[in-house]
CHARMM-style PDB file with segment names, atoms N, HN, CA, C and O in Angstrom:
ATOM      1  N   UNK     1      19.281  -0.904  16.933  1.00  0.00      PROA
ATOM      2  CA  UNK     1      18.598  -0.767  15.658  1.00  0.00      PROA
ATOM      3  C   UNK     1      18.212   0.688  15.390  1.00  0.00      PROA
ATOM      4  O   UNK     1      18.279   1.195  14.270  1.00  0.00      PROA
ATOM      5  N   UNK     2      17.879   1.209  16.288  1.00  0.00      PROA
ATOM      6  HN  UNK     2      17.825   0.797  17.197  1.00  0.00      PROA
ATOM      7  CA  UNK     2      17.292   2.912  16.255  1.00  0.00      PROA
ATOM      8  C   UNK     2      18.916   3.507  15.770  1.00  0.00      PROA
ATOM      9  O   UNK     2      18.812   4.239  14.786  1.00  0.00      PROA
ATOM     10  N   UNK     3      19.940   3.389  16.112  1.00  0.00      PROA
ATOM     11  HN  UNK     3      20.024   2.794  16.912  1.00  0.00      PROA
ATOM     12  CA  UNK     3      20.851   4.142  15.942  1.00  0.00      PROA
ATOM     13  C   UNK     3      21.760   4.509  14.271  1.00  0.00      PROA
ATOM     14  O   UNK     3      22.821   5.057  13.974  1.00  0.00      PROA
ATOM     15  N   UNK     4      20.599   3.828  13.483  1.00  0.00      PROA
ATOM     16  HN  UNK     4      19.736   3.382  13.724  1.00  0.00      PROA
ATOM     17  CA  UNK     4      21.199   3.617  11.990  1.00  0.00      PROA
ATOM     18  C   UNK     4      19.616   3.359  11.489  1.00  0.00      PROA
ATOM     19  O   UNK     4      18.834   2.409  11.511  1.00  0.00      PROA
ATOM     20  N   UNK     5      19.595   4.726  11.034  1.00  0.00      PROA
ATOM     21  HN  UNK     5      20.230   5.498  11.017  1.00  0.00      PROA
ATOM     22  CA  UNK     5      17.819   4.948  10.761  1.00  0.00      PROA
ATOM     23  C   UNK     5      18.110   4.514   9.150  1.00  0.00      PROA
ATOM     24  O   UNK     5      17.351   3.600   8.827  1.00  0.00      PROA
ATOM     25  N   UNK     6      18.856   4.862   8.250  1.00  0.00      PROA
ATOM     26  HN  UNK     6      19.472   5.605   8.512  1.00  0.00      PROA
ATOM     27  CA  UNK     6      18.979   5.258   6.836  1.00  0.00      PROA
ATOM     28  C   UNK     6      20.005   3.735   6.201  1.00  0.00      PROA
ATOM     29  O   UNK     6      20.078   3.399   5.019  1.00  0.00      PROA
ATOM     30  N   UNK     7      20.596   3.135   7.215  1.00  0.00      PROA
ATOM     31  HN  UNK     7      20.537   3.407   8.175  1.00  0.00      PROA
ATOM     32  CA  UNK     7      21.644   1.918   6.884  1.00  0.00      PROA
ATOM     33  C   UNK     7      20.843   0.838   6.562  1.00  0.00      PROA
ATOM     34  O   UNK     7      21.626   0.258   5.810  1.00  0.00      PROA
ATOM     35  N   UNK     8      19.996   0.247   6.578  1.00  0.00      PROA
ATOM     36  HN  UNK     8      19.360   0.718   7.189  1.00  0.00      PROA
ATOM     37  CA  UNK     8      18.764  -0.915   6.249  1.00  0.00      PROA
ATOM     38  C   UNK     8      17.425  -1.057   6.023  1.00  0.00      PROA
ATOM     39  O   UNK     8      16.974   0.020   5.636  1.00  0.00      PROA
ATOM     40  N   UNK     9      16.905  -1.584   6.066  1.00  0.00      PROA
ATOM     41  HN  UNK     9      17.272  -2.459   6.381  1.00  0.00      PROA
ATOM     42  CA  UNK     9      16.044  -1.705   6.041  1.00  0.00      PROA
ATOM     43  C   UNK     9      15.305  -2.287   7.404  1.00  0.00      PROA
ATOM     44  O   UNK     9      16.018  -2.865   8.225  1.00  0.00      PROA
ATOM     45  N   UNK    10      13.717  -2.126   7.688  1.00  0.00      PROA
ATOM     46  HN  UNK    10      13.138  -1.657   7.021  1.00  0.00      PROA
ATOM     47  CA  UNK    10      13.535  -2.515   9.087  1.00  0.00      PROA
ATOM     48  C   UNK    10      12.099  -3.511   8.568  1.00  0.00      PROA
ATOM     49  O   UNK    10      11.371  -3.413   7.579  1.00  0.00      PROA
ATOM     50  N   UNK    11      12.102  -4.118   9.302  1.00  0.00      PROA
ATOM     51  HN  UNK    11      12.693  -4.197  10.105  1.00  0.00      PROA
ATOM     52  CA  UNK    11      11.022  -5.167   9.621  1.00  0.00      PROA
ATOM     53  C   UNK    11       9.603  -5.070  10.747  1.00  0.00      PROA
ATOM     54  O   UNK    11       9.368  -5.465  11.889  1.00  0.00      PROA
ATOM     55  N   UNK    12       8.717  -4.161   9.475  1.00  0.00      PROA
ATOM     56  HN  UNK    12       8.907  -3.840   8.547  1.00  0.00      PROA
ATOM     57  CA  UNK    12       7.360  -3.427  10.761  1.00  0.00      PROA
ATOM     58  C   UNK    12       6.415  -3.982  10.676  1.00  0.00      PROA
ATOM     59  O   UNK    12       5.871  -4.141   9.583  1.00  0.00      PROA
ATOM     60  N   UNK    13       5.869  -4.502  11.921  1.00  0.00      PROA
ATOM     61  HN  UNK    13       6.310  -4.373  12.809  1.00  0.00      PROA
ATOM     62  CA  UNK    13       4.506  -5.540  11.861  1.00  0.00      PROA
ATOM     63  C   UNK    13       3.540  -5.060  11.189  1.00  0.00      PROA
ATOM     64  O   UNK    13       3.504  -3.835  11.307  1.00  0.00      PROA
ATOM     65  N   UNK    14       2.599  -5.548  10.423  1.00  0.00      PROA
ATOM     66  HN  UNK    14       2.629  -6.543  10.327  1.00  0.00      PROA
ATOM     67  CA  UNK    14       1.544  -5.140   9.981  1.00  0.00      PROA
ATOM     68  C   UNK    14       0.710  -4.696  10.930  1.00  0.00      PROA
ATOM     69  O   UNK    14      -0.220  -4.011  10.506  1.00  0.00      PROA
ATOM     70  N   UNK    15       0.757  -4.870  12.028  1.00  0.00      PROA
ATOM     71  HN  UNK    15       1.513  -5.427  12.372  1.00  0.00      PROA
ATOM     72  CA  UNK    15      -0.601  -4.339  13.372  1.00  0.00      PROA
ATOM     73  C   UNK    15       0.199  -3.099  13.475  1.00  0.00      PROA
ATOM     74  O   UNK    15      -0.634  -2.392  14.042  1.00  0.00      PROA
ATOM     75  N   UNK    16       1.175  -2.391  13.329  1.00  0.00      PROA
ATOM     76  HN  UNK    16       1.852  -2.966  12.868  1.00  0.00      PROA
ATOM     77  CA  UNK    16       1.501  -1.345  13.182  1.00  0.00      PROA
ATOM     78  C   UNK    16       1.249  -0.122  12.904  1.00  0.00      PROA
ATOM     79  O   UNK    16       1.234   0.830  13.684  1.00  0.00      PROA
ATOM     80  N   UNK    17       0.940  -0.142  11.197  1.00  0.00      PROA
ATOM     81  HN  UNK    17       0.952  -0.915  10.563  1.00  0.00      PROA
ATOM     82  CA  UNK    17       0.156   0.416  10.514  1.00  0.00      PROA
ATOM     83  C   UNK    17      -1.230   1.388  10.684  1.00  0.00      PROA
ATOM     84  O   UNK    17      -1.669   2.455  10.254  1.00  0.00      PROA
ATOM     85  N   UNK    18      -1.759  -0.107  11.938  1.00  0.00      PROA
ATOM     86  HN  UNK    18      -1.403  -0.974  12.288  1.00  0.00      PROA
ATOM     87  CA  UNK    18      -3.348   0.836  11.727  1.00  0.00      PROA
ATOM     88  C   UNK    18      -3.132   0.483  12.900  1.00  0.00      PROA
ATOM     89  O   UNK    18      -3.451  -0.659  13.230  1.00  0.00      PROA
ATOM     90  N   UNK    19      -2.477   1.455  13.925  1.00  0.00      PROA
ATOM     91  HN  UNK    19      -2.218   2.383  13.657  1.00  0.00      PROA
ATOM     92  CA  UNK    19      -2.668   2.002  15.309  1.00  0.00      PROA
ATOM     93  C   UNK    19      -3.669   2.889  15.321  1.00  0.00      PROA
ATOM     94  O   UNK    19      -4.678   2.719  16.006  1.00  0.00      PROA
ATOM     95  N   UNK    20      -3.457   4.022  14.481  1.00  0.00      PROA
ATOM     96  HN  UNK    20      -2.638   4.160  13.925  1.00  0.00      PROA
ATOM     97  CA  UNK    20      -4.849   4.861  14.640  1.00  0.00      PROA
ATOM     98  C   UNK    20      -4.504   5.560  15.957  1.00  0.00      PROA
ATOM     99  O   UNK    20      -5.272   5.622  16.917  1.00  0.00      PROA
ATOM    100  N   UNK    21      -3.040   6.177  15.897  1.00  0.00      PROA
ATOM    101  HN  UNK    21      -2.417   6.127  15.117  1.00  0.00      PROA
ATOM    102  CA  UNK    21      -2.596   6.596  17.243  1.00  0.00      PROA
ATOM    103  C   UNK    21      -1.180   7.672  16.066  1.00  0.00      PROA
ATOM    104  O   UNK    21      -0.628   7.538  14.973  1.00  0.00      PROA
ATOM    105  N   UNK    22      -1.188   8.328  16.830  1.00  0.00      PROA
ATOM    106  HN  UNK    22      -1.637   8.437  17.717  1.00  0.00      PROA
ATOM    107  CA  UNK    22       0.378   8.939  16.262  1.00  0.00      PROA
ATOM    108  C   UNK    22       1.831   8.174  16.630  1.00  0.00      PROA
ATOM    109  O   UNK    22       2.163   8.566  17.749  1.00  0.00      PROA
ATOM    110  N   UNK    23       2.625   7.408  16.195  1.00  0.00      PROA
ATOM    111  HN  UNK    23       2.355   7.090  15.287  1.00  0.00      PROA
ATOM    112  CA  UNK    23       3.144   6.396  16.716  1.00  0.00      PROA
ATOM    113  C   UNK    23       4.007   5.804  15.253  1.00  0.00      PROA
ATOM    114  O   UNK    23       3.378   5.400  14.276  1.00  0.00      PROA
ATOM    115  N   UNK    24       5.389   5.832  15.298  1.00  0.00      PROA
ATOM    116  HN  UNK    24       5.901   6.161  16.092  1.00  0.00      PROA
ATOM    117  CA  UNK    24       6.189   5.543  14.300  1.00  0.00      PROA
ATOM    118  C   UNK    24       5.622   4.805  13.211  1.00  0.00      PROA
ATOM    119  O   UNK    24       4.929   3.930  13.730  1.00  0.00      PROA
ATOM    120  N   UNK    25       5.568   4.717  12.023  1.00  0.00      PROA
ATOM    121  HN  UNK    25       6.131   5.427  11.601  1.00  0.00      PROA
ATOM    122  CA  UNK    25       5.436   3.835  10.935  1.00  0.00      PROA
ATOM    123  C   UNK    25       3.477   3.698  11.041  1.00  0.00      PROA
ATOM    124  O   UNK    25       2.780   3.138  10.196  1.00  0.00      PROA
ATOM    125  N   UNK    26       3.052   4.277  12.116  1.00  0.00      PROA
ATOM    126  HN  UNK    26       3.619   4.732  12.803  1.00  0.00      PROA
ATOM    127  CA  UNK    26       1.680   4.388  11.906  1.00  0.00      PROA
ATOM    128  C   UNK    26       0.899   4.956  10.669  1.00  0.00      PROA
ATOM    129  O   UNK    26       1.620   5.709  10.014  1.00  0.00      PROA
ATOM    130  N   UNK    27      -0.145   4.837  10.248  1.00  0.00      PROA
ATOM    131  HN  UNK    27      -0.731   4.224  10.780  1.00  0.00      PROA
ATOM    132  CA  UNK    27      -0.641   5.504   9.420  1.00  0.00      PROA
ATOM    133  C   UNK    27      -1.863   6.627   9.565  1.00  0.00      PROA
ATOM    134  O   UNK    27      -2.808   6.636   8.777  1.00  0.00      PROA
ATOM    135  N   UNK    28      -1.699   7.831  10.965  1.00  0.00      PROA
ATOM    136  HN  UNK    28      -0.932   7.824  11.606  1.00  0.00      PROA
ATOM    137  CA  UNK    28      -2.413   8.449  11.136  1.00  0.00      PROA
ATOM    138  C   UNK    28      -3.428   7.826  11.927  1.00  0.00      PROA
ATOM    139  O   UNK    28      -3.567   6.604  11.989  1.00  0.00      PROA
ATOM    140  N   UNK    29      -4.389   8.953  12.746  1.00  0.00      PROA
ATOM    141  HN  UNK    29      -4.276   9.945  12.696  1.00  0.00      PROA
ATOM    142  CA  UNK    29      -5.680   9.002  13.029  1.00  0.00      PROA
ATOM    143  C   UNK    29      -6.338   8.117  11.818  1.00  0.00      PROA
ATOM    144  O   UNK    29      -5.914   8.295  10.676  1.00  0.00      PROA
ATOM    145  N   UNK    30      -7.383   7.155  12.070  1.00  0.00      PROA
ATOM    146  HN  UNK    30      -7.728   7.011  12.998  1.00  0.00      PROA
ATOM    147  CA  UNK    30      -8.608   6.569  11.402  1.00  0.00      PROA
ATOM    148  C   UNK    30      -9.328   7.678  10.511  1.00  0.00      PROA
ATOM    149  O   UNK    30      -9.752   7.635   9.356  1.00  0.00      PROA
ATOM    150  N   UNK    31      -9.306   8.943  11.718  1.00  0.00      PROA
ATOM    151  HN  UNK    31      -8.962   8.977  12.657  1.00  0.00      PROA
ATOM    152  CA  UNK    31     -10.651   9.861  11.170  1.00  0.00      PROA
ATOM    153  C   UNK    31      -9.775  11.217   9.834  1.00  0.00      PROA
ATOM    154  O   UNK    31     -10.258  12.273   9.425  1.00  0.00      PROA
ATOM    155  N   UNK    32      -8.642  10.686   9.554  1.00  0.00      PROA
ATOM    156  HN  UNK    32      -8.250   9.828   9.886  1.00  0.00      PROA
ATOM    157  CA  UNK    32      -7.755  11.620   9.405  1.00  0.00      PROA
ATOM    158  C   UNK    32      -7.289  11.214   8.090  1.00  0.00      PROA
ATOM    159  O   UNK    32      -6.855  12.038   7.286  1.00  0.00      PROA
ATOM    160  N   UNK    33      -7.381   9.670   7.785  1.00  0.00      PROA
ATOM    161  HN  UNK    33      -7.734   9.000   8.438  1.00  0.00      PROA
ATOM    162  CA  UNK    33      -6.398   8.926   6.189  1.00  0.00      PROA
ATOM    163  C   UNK    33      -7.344   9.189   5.430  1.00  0.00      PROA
ATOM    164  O   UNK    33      -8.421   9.533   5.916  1.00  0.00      PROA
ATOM    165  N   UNK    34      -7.114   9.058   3.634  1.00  0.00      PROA
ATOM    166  HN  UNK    34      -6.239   8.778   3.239  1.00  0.00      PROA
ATOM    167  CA  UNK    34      -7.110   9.283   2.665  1.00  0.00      PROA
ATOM    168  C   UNK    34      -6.877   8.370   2.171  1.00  0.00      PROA
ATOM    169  O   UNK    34      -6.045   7.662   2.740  1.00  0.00      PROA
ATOM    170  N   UNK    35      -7.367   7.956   1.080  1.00  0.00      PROA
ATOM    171  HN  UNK    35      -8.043   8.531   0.618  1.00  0.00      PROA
ATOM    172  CA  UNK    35      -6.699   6.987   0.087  1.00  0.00      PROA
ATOM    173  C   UNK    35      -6.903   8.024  -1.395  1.00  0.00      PROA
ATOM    174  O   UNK    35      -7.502   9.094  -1.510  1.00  0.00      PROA
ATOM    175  N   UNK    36      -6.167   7.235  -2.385  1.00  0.00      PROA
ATOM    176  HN  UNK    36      -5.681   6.366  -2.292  1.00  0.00      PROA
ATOM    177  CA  UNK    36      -5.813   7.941  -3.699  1.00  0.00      PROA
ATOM    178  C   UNK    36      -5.914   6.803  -4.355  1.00  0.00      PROA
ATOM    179  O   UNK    36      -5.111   5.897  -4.130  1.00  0.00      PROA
ATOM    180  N   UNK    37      -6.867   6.678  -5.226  1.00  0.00      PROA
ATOM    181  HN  UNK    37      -7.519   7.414  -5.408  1.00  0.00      PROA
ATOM    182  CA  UNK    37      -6.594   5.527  -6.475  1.00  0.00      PROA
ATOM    183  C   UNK    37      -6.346   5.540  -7.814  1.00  0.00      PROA
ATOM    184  O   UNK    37      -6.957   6.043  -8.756  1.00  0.00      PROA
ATOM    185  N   UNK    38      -5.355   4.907  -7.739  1.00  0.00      PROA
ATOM    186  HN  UNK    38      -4.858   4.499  -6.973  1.00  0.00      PROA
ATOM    187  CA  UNK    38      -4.552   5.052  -9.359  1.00  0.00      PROA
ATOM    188  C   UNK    38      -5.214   4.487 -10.363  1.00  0.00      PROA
ATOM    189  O   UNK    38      -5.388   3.353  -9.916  1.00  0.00      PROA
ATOM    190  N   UNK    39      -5.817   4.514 -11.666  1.00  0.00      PROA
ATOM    191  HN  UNK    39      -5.676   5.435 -12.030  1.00  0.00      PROA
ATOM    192  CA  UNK    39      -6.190   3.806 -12.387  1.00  0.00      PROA
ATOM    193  C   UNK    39      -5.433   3.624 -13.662  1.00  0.00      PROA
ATOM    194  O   UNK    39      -5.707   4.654 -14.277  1.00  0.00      PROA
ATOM    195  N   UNK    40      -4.849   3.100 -14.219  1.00  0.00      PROA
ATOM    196  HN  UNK    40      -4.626   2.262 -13.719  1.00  0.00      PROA
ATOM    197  CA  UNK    40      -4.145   3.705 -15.801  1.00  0.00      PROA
ATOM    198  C   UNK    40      -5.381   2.658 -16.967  1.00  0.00      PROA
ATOM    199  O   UNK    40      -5.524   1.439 -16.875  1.00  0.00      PROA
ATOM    200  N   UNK    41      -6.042   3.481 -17.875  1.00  0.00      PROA
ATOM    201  HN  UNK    41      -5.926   4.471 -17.949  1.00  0.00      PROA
ATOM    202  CA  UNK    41      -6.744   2.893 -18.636  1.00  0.00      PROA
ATOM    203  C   UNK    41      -6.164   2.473 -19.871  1.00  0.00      PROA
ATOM    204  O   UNK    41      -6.715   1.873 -20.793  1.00  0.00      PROA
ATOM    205  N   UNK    42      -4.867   2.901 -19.763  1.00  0.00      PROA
ATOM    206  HN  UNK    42      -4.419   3.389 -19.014  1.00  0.00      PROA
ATOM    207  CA  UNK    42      -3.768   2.422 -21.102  1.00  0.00      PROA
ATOM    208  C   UNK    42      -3.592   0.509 -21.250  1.00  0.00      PROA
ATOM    209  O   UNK    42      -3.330  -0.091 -22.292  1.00  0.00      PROA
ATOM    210  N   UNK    43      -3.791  -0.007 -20.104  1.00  0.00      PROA
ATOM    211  HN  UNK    43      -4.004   0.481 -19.257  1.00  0.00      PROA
ATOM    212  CA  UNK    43      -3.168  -1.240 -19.691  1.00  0.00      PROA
ATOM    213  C   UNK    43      -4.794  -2.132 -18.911  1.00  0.00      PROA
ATOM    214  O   UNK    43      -4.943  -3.242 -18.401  1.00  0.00      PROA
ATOM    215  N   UNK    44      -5.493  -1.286 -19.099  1.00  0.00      PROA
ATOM    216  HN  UNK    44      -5.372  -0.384 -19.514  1.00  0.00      PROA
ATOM    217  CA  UNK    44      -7.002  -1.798 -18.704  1.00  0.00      PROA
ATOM    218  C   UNK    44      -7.470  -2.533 -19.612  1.00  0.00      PROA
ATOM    219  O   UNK    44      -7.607  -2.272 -20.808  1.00  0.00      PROA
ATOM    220  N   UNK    45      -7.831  -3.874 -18.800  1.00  0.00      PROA
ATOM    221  HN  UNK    45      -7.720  -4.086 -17.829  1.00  0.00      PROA
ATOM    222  CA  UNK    45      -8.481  -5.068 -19.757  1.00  0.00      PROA
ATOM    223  C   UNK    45      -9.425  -5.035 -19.860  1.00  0.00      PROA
ATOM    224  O   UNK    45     -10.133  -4.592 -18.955  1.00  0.00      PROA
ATOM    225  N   UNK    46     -10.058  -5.604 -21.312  1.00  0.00      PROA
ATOM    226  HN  UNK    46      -9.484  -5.964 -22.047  1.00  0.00      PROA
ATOM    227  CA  UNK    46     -11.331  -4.852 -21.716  1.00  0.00      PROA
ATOM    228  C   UNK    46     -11.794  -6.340 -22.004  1.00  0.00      PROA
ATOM    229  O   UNK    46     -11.346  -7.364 -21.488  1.00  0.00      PROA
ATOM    230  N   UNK    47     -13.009  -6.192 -23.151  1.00  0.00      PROA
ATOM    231  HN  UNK    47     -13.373  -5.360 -23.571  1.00  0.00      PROA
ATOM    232  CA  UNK    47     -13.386  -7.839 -23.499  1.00  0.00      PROA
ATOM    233  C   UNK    47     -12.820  -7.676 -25.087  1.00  0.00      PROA
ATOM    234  O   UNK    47     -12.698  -8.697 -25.764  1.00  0.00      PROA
ATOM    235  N   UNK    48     -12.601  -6.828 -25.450  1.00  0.00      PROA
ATOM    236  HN  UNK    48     -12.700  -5.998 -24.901  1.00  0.00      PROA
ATOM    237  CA  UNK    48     -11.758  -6.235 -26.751  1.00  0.00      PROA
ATOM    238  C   UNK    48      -9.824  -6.739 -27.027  1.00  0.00      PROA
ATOM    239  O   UNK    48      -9.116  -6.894 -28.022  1.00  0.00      PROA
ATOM    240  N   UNK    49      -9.608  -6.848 -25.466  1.00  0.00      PROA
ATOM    241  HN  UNK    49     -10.183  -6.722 -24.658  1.00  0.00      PROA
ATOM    242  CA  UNK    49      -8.375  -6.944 -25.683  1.00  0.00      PROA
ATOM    243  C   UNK    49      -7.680  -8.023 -24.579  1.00  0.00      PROA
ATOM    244  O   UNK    49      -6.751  -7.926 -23.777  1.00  0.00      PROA
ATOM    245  N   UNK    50      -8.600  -9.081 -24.951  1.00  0.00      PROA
ATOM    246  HN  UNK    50      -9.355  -9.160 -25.602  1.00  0.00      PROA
ATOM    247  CA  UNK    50      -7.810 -10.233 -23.673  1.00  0.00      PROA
ATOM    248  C   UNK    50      -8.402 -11.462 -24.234  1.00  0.00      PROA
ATOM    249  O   UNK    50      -9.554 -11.274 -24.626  1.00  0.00      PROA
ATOM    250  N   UNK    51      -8.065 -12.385 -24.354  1.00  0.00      PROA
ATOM    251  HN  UNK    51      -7.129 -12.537 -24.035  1.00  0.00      PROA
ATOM    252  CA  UNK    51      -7.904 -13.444 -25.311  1.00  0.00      PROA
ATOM    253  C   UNK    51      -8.060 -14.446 -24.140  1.00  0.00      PROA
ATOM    254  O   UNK    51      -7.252 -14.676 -23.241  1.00  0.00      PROA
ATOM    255  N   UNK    52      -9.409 -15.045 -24.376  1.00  0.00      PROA
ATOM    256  HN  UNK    52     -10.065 -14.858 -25.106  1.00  0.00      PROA
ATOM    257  CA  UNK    52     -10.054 -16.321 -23.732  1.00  0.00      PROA
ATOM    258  C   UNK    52      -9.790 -17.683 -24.283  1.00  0.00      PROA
ATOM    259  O   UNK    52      -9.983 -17.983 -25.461  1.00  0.00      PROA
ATOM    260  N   UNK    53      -9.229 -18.681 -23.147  1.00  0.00      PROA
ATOM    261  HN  UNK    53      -9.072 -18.438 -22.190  1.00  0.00      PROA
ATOM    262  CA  UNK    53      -9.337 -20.071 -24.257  1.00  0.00      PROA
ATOM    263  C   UNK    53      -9.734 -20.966 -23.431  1.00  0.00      PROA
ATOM    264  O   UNK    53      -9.509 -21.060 -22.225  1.00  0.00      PROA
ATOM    265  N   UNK    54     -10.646 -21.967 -24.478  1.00  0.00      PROA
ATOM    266  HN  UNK    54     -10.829 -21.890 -25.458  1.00  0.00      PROA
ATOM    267  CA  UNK    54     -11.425 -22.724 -24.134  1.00  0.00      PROA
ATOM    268  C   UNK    54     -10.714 -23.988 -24.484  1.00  0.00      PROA
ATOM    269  O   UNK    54     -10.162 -24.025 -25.583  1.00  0.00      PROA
ATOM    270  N   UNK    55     -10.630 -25.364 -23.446  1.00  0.00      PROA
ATOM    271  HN  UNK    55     -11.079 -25.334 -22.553  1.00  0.00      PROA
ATOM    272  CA  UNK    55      -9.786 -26.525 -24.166  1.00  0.00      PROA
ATOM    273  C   UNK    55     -11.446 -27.652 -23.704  1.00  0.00      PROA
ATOM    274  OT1 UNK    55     -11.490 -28.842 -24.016  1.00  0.00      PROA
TER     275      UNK     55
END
């Protein structure tokens, strides 16, 4: 599987992720991540623009 990095796709456990170790497909040191949050207010539901129904 290692020998065809770019030919498929791979299948990575979610306990993976948050090793919190330097370690393939990891996501960094704990003391080290970032998050970024996207908001788009174009497409943000308001009470103006979302249509409630009552039966």
């Amino acid at each position: 599987m290692n020998d065809k990095p770019c030919a498929y796709n791979r299948k990575v456990k979610l306990s993976v992720f948050s090793k919190g170790v330097k370690y393939p497909y990891a996501l960094e040191e704990i003391e080290k991540r970032e998050a970024v949050i996207l908001f788009n207010t174009a497409t943000r539901k308001t009470a103006e623009r979302t249509i409630e129904y009552f039966l």
